[in-house]
Each structure stands twice: as structure tokens, then as C-alpha cells.
C-alpha positions as CSV (number, residue, x, y, z in Angstrom):
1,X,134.4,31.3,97.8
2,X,134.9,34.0,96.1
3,X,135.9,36.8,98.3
4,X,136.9,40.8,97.4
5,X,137.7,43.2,100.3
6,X,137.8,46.5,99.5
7,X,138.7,49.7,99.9
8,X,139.8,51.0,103.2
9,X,142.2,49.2,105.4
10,X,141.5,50.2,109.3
11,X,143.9,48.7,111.6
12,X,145.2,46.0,109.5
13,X,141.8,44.1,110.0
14,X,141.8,43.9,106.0
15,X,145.2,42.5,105.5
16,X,144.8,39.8,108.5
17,X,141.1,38.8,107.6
18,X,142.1,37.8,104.0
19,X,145.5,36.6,104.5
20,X,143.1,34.0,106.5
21,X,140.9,33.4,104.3
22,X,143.5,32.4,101.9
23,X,144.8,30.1,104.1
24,X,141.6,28.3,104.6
25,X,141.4,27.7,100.8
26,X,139.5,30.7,99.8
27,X,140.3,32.7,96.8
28,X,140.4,36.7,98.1
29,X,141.7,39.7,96.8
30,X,142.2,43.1,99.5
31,X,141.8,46.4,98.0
32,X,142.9,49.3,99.6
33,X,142.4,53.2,98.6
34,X,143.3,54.9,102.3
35,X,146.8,55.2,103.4
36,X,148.4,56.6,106.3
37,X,151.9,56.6,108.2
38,X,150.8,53.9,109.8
39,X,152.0,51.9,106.6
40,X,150.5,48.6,107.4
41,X,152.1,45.1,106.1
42,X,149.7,43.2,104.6
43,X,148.6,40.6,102.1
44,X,146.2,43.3,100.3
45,X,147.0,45.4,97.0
46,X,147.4,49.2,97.9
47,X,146.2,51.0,95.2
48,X,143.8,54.3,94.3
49,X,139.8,54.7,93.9
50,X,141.2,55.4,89.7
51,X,143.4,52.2,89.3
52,X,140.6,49.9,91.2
53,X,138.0,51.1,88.8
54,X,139.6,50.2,85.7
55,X,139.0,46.0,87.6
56,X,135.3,46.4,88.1
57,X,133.7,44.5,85.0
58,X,136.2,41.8,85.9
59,X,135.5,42.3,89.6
60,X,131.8,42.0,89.3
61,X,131.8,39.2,86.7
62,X,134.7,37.0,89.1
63,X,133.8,37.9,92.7
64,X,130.8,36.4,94.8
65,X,131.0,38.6,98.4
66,X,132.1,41.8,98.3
67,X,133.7,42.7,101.6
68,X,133.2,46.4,102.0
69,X,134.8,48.4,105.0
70,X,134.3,51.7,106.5
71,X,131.1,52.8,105.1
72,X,132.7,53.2,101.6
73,X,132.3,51.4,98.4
74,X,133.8,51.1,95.0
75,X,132.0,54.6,93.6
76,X,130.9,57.4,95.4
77,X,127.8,57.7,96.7
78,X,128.2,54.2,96.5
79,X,126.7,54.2,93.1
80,X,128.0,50.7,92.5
81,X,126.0,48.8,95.4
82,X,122.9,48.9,93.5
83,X,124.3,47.4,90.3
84,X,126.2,44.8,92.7
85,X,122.7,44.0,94.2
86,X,120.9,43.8,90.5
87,X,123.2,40.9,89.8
88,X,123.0,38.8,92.7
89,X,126.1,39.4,94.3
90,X,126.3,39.3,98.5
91,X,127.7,41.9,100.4
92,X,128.4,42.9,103.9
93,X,129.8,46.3,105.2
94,X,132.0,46.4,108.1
95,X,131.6,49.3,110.3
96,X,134.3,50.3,112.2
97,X,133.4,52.6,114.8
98,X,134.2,56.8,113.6
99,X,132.4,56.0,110.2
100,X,129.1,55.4,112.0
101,X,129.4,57.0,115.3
102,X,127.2,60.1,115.7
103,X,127.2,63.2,118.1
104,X,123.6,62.6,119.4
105,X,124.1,58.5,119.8
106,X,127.3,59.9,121.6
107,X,125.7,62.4,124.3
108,X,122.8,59.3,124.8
109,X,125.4,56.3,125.5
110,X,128.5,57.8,126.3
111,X,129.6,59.8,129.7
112,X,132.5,61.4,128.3
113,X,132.1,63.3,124.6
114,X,134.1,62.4,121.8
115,X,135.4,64.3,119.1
116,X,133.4,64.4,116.1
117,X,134.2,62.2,113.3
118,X,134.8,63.2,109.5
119,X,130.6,62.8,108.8
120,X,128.5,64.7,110.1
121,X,125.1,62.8,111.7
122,X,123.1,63.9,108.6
123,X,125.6,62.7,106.5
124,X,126.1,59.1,108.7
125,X,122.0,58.7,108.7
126,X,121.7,59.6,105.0
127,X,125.1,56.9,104.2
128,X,123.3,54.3,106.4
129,X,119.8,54.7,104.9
130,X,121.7,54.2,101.7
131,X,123.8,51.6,102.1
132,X,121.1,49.3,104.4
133,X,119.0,49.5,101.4
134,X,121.0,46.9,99.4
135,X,122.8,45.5,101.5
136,X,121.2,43.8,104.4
137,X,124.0,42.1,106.6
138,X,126.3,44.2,108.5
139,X,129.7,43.9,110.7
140,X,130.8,45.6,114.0
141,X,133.7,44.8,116.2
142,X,132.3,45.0,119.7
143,X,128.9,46.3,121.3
144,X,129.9,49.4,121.8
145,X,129.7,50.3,117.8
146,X,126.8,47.9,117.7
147,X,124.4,50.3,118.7
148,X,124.9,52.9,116.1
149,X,124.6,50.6,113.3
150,X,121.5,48.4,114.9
151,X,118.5,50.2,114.0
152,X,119.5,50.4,109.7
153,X,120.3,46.8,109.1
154,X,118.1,43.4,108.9
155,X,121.4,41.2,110.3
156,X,124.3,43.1,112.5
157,X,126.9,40.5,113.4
158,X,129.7,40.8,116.1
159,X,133.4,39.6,114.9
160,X,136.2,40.7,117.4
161,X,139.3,42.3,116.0
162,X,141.7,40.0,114.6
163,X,145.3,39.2,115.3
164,X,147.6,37.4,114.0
165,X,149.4,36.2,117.2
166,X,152.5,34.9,115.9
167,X,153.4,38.0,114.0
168,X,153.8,39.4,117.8
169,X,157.0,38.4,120.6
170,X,155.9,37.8,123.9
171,X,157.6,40.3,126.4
172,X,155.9,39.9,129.8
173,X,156.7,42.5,132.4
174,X,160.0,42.3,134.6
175,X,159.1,41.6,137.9
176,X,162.2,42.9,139.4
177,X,161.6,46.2,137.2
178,X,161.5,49.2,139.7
179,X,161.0,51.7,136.6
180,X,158.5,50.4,134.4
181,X,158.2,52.1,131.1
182,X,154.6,53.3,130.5
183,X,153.4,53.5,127.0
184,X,150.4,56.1,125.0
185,X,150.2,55.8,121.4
186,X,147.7,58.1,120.1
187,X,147.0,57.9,116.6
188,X,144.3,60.9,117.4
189,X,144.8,62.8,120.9
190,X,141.7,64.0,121.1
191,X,139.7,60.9,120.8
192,X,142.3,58.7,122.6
193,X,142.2,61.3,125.5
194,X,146.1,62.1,125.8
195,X,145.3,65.4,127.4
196,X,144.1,63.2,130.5
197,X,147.0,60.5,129.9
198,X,149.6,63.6,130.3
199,X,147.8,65.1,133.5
200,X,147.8,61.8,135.4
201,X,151.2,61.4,134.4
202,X,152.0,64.7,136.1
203,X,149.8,63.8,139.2
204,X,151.8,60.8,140.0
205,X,155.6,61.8,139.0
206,X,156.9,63.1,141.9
207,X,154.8,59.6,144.2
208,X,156.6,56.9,142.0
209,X,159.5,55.9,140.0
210,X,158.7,55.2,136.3
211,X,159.6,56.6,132.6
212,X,156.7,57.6,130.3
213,X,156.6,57.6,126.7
214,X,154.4,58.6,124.4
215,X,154.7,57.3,120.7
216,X,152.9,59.0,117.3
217,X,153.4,59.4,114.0
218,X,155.8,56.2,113.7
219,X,154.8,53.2,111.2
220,X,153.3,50.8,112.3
221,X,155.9,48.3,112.7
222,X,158.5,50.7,114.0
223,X,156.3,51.2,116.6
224,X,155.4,47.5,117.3
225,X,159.4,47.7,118.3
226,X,158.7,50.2,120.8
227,X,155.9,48.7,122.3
228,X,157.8,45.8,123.3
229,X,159.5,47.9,125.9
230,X,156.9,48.6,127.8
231,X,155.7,47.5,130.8
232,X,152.8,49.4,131.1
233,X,150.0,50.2,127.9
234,X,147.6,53.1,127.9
235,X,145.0,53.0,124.8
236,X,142.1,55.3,125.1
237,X,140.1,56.8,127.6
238,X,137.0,58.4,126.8
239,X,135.8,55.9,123.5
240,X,134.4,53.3,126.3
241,X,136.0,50.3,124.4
242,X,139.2,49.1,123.7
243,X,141.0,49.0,119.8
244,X,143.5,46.9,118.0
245,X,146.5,48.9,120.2
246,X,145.0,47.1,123.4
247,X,144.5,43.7,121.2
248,X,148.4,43.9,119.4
249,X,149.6,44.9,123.2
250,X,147.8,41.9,125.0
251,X,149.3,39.7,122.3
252,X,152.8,40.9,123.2
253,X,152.0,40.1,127.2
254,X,151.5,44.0,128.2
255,X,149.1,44.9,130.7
256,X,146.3,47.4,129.3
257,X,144.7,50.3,130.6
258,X,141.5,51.8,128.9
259,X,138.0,53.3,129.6
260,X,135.1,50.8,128.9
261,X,131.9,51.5,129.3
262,X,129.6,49.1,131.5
263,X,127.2,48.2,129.0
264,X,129.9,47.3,126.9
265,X,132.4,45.2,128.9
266,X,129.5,43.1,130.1
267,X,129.2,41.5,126.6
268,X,132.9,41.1,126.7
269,X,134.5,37.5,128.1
270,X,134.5,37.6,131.9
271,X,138.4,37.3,131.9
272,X,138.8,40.4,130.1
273,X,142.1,41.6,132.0
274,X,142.2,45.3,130.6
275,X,142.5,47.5,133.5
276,X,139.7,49.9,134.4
277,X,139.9,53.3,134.4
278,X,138.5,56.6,133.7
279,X,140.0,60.2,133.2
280,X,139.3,60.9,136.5
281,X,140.9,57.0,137.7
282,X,143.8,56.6,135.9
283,X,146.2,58.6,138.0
284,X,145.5,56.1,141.2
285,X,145.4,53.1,138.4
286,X,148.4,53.8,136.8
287,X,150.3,54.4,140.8
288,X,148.9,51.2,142.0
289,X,150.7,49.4,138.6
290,X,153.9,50.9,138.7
291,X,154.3,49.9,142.5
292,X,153.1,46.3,141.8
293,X,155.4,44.7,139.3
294,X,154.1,41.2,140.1
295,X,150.7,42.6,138.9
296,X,152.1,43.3,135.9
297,X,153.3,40.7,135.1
298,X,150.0,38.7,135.6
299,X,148.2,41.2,133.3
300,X,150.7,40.5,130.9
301,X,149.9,36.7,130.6
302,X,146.2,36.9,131.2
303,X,146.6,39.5,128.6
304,X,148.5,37.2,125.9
305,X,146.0,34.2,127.2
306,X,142.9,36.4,126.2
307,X,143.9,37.2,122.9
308,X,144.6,33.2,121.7
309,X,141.2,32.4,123.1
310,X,139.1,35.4,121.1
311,X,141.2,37.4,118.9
312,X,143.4,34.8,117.2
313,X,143.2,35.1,113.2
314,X,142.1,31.6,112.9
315,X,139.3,32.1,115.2
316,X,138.0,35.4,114.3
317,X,137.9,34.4,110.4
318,X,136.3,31.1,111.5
319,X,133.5,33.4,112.6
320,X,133.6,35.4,109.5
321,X,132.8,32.6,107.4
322,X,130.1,31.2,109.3
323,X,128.6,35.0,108.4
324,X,129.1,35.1,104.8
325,X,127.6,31.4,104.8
326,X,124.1,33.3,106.2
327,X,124.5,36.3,103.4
């Protein structure tokens, strides 16, 4: 096949999904307008909305999926999808979570609120109603971003975030370690819930021995580095699933902490081993890990073990073409 991914890389999903797809004998081409400190490695062309336009005749005429992430297209108000659609060509969008995710949907599912996210919910129903009108498949990482996406689309697909496990060293917690480094990497306090990661820090200082670091505004591989110090990962808190931090920090045998809601970790694997907890939980969570290294170290491996078994590149874009083989 085919394949053109374009034009927002979020969390290196982009990169890894058509690296993949190469590798399985597919011809694919990655497109990416949105860049950030993060700087993420990948086998995709970064490049501006300007420069991409000038390829769209030869895109069009030499392309048979188009890939689009992030609720964005080639032109705005994705003027393009319906001359894409007039000549036959499939497409799915993949949703990742903040493009989609309104305040109201919010309040209804979530117990903790989130910060508002770049559209507001006129703008996300009006993009949907858009976008669901030619194109008839879409893609969400987990059930939590599932429901927001549900009720515009004829096919919504699950694929789990992919990871390219061997890109990432194993480093299981010391069990002899008596001051484990905890770890917070918020790209976005607010929504990651730092403000509750810093108070049950505080809570627990003076009842334990451990260091605490928080990480931001590093590239992305810099901070890889730093995460492979750590005996202890904190992702996000309020969201009620768990991102590609959690999935990069498994893969490098870390034990995870994170909020996820009910509804949501029941559609998970049983043997999810992130660690429970809430904003009002993690202080006790976090004590009980620091003074049990040999926990730890468990989480760490079930942690590794979980990713192989359903976040693994191979296995993730194995998935993604059985879904472009239903477009």
C-alpha cells in the first residue's frame, strides 16, 4: 500500500507507525507541520503547511490512504478532505485525545476537571461534524478518548500507543536502593496535575528517604536519559488514562503511577501493572513504593513484560493494517 501520514506528529506515534509500515514492505511517507522542544527522532519529513502544499497534486495522484492525525488535514478547514473523497482515496483520522476532548463530555465522564484544550466544544462538534462527513473510519488510542469521538463516526477503532521497544534500555529498580529517585515529567502541569504531584511530595518528605525530580522542557531524548534513573515514574493524575510517558517508562522496566478511571482500565489487559492512584492517593501510594524496593522492582518487569505483549511496534502496526484493510 500506498500510505501518507500527515501532518502533526503527537508523541512520536507518526514516526514509529511508519517506520513499521516500511518495514513490513509498505511504501509511506510521514508529514509533519507541528514542532515542539520535544524534538522527536523519527523516520518522517519535518516540514511546514507551505512546503507540504506545493506535493499535493503528486500526493493525491501517488497516495492510496491518507493517514491524518490530530483532527487536522492538509488545508484548513480541511478543504482538501472533500476533494480527497471525490477521487476515491481512503482515509482515517486519528484522534488523539486534547483535539477531541470537550468540557461538557469532561464534567459527564470524568471526576476530576481538566484543563481546557486549544478548541473550544463548538469548535470540536463543528471539526467533527466536518471531518465525519467524508471520512467514515476513525482512530483512538484507549477507551477513554473513545467516547468523545463515538457518536460522529460509522467505524471507531482502538490501536494502543506504539513503542518501539528496542530503542529503549532496560533499567529495573535496585532492590537494595534505600533512596529511590521519583520522576514527573509534565509536558503541561495543569493537565498532568503537578500541582498534586508537588503536594504529595511534600506530605511524605519528612516520613521517607527518597530524591524527587521533576523534568520539563528537555528534548525528548535528553530526557529518555533521565528517565533511566529513576526508580519511581509519575505520569498524570487527573486525565483517567495513561500516555506514551507511562508506555516509554514501562518499556525501560520503571514502575508507573497514574490516575485511571474505572471504566477505562476495565477495557485495559488484566495485567496492567500501572499503579493506582488519585490526587487525593498518591501521597500513601508513592510512601508504600519508596519503602518497598522489591515492589519496585516487580513493577519494573511486569512493566517491561506489558509493553512487548501490547504496545510493541510490530504488534500495534499489525493492528493498523488490519484497519486500513476494512477502509
Amino acid at each position: 500500500m500506498k500510505i501518507v501520514h500527515a501532518p502533526t506528529e503527537i508523541a512520536g506515534q507518526m514516526g514509529i507507525l511508519c517506520k513499521e509500515l516500511r518495514e513490513k514492505g509498505h511504501n509511506v511517507s510521514g508529514y509533519n507541520c507541528f514542532h515542539t522542544y520535544l524534538s522527536y527522532k523519527g523516520d518522517i519529513l519535518n516540514t511546514d503547511a507551505w512546503e507540504l502544499l506545493k506535493e499535493f497534486d503528486f500526493l493525491i495522484n501517488n497516495t492510496d490512504i491518507f493517514h491524518f492525525h490530530n483532527a487536522n488535514s492538509f488545508l484548513q478547514n480541511f478543504e482538501d478532505i472533500p476533494i480527497l473523497k471525490e477521487k476515491g482515496k481512503k482515509m482515517v483520522m486519528h484522534h488523539w485525545g486534547s483535539d477531541v476532548r470537550t468540557v461538557k463530555m469532561v464534567k459527564k465522564l470524568n471526576p476530576y476537571p481538566l484543563e481546557p484544550t486549544y478548541y473550544t466544544d463548538n469548535e470540536i462538534h463543528k471539526q467533527l461534524t466536518t471531518i465525519s462527513k467524508y471520512i467514515d473510519t476513525a482512530i483512538v488510542q484507549d477507551y477513554e478518548a473513545y467516547h468523545y469521538v463515538k457518536d460522529y463516526y460509522k467505524n471507531v477503532f482502538v490501536l494502543p500507543l506504539a513503542c518501539n521497544i528496542k530503542d529503549f534500555r532496560m533499567s529495573f529498580p535496585n532492590v537494595t536502593n534505600d533512596n529511590p529517585l521519583i520522576v514527573h515529567a509534565p509536558t503541561n502541569r495543569k493537565f498532568k496535575g503537578s500541582y498534586y504531584v508537588e503536594r504529595a511530595i511534600k506530605k511524605i518528605q519528612n516520613k521517607a528517604r527518597f530524591t524527587y525530580k521533576i523534568i520539563e522542557k528537555m528534548s525528548h531524548q535528553k530526557a529518555v536519559s533521565e528517565y533511566l534513573k529513576a526508580d519511581i515514574i509519575v505520569d498524570q493524575l487527573l486525565c483517567g488514562t495513561y500516555g506514551m510517558f507511562s508506555v516509554e517508562a514501562m518499556a525501560m522496566g520503571k514502575p508507573v503511577v497514574a490516575f485511571i478511571r474505572e471504566d477505562v482500565r476495565e477495557k485495559f489487559p488484566a495485567d496492567l501493572p500501572i499503579v493506582q492512584a488519585t490526587p487525593e492517593t498518591l501521597a500513601d501510594v508513592l510512601l508504600e513504593l519508596v519503602q518497598n524496593p522489591k515492589r519496585r522492582n516487580e513493577l519494573g518487569i511486569a512493566g517491561r513484560r506489558y509493553v512487548k505483549n501490547y504496545h510493541s511496534a510490530e504488534r500495534v502496526t499489525d493492528e493498523l493494517i488490519k484497519i486500513y484493510k476494512k477502509l
